[in-house]
C-alpha positions in Angstrom: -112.3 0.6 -63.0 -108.7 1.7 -63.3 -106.2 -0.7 -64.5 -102.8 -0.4 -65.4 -101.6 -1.8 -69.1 -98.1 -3.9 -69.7 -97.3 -4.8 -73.2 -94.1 -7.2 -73.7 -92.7 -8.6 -77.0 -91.2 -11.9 -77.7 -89.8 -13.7 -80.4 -92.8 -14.4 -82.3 -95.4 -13.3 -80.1 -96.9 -10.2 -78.5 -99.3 -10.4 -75.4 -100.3 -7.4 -73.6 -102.5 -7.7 -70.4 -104.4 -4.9 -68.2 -104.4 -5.4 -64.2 -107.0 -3.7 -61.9 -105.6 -0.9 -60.0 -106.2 -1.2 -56.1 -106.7 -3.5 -53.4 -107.0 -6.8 -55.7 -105.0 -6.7 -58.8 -106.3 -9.1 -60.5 -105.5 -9.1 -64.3 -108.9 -8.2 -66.6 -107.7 -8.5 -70.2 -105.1 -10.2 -72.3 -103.9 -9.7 -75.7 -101.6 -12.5 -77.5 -100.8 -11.6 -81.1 -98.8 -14.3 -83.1 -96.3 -12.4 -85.5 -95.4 -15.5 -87.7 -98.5 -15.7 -89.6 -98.5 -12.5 -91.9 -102.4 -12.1 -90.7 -101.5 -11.3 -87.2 -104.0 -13.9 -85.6 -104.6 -12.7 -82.0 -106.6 -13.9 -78.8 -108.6 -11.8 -76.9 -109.9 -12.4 -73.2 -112.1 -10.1 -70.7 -111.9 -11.3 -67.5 -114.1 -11.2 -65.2 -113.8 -12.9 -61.4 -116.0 -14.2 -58.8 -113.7 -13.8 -55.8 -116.1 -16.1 -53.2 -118.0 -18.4 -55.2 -120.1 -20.3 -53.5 -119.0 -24.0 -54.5 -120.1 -27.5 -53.3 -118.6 -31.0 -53.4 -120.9 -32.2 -55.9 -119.3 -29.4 -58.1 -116.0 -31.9 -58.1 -118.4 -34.9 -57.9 -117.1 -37.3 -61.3 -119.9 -38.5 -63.4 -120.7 -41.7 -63.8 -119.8 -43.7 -67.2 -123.1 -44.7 -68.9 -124.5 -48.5 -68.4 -123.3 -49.1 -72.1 -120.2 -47.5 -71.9 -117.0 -49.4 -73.3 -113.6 -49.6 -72.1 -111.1 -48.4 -74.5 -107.8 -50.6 -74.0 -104.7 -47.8 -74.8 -101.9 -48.9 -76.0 -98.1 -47.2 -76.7 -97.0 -47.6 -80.2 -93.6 -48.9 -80.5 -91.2 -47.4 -83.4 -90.7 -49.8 -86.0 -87.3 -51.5 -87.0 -85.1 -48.5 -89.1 -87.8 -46.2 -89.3 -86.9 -42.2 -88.9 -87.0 -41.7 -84.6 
């Protein structure tokens, strides 16, 4: 498949990504490369789509906690008295 390649620069970081050429553009790579770290760290992804997947509802159905599950009570922490905010 044809696509067409865009690379852009930012302060720190460069992404290039690769679109599909035709009727449905849809993006099918994308380079990020992070220019702070001397190594040049980067993320890769090939995409690939399923444009009419066949979903059901019990797809978005949520599971149900196990019968020995616990709550866990969250709390907020409060700053304390003169301490750096």
């Amino acid at each position: 498949m044809k696509t067409s390649h865009f690379a852009f620069r930012e302060d720190h970081i460069d992404w290039q990504v690769w679109i599909q050429q035709g009727d449905q553009p849809l993006p099918r790579k994308v380079v990020i490369v992070d220019r702070r770290d001397p190594t040049h760290p980067s993320y890769i992804a090939r995409l690939s789509w399923t444009l009419n997947p066949t979903l059901t509802d019990a797809a978005f159905a949520a599971a149900r906690p196990p019968k020995d599950a616990k709550r866990i009570r969250i709390t907020v922490q409060q700053p304390q008295a003169g301490a750096d905010q």
